[in-house]
C-alpha positions in Angstrom: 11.3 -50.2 122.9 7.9 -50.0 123.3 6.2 -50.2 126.6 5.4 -53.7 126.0 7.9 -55.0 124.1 10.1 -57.3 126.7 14.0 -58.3 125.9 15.8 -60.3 127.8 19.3 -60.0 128.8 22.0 -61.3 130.8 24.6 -59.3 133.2 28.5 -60.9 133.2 29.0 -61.8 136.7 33.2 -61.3 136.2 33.0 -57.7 135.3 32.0 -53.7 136.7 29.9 -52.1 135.0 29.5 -47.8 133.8 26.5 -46.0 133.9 26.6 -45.0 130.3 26.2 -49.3 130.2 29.8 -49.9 129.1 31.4 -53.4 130.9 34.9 -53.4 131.9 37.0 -56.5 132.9 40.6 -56.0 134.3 43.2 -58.7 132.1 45.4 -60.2 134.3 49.0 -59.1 132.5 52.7 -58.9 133.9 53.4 -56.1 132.9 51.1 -53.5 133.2 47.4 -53.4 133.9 45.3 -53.9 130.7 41.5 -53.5 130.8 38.9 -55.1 128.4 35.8 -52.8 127.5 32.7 -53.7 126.1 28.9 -52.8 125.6 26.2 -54.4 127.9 23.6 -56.2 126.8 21.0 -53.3 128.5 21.9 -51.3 125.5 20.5 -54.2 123.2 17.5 -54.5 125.3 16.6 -50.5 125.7 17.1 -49.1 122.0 16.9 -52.5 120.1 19.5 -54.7 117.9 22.8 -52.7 117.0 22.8 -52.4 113.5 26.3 -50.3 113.7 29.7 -49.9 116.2 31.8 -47.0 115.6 35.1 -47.0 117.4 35.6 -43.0 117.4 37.6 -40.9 119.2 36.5 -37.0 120.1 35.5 -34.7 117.2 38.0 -31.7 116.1 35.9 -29.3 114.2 38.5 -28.0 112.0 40.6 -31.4 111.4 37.8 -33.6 111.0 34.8 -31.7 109.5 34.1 -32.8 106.0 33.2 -30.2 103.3 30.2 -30.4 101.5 31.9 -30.1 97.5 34.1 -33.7 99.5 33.2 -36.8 97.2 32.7 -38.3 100.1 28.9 -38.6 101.7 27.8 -37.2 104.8 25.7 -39.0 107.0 25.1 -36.8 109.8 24.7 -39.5 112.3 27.9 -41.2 111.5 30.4 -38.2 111.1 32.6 -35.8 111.7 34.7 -38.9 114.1 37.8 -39.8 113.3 38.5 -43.7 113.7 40.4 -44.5 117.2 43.8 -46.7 116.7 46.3 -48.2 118.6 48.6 -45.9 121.2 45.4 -42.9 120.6 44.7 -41.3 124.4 41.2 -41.0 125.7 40.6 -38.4 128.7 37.3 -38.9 130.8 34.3 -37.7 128.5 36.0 -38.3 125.4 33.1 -39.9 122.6 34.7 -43.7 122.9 32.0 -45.6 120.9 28.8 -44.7 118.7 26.1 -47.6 118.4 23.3 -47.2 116.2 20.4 -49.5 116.9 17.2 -50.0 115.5 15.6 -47.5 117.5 17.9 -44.8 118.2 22.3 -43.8 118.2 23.8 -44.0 121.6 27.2 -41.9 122.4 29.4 -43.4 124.8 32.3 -41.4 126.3 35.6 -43.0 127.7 34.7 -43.3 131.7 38.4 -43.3 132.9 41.7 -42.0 131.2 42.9 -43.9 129.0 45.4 -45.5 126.0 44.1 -47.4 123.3 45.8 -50.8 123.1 44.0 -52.9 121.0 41.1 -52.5 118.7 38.3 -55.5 118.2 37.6 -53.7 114.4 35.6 -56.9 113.9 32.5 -55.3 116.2 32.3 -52.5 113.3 32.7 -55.1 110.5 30.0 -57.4 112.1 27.8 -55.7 114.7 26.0 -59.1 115.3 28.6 -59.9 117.7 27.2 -57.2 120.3 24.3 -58.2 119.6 25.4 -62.3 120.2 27.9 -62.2 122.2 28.3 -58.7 123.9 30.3 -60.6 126.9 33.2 -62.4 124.5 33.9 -61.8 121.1 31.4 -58.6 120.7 34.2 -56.5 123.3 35.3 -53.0 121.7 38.7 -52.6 122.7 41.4 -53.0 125.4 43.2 -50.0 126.8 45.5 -49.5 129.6 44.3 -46.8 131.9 46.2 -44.0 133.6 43.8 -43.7 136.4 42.3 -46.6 137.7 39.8 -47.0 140.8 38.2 -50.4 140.4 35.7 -49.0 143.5 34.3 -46.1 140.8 32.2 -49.2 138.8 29.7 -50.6 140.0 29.5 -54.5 140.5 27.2 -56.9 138.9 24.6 -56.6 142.0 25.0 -53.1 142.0 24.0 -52.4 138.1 21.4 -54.7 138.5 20.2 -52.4 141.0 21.0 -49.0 139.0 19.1 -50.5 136.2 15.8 -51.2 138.4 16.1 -47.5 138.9 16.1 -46.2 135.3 
């Protein structure tokens, strides 16, 4: 945004919070431990209103590049991913979510291992609902994770603080 350009945002007070600006929110289930993930309203604020959420999991250079005689069209900012679906594993670093905003594309890799339980495809159908309501229906996905430390994230006083220092 420009330097004065001013956008407000809120911080959910029930969640912890990434650096890369990704929410997470532990679901209370009996069987096993679920957690809900979802972009922060920071993102919003920094590079402007999401225009596009892609749910993507790690590129594969020779299973996933697309050929330039394909009938298909390339956009280079939205390919070579392949979508993410249900039971799909995420290892730390793995590309978890592309947003494009008005201002700029933001890559977002999986902060803990992980498996893909659920899918909220509506975010890439209707980006307006990061952009509305980034802290309930605009979540990306829930997965279950295989290594969980609830200490790594940072709390909603302790973002606030982390972003006072970007």
């Amino acid at each position: 945004m420009n330097a004065g350009d001013f956008f407000e945002f809120s911080i959910a007070h029930d969640r912890k919070y990434t650096l890369d600006h990704l929410w997470v929110q532990l679901l209370d289930d009996d069987d096993e431990m679920s957690i809900k993930v979802g972009l922060s309203e920071f993102i919003r604020a920094e590079y402007g209103d999401i225009v596009k959420v892609v749910l993507s999991k790690p590129e594969d250079d020779s299973e996933f590049r697309i050929e330039a005689g394909d009938d298909e069209s390339t956009d280079d900012d939205d390919s070579p991913s392949a979508p993410l679906s249900r039971g799909d594993e995420l290892d730390v670093d793995d590309l978890m979510i592309t947003v494009r905003t008005t201002e700029d594309r933001v890559l977002i890799n999986a902060p803990f291992p992980c498996k893909i339980v659920e899918l909220n495809g509506d975010v890439e159908d209707n980006p307006d609902l990061v952009n509305e309501e980034a802290y309930g229906d605009g979540w990306c996905m829930i997965v279950k994770p295989h290594e969980w430390d609830e200490d790594m994230h940072l709390d909603e006083a302790e973002y606030i603080e982390y972003l006072n220092e970007i």
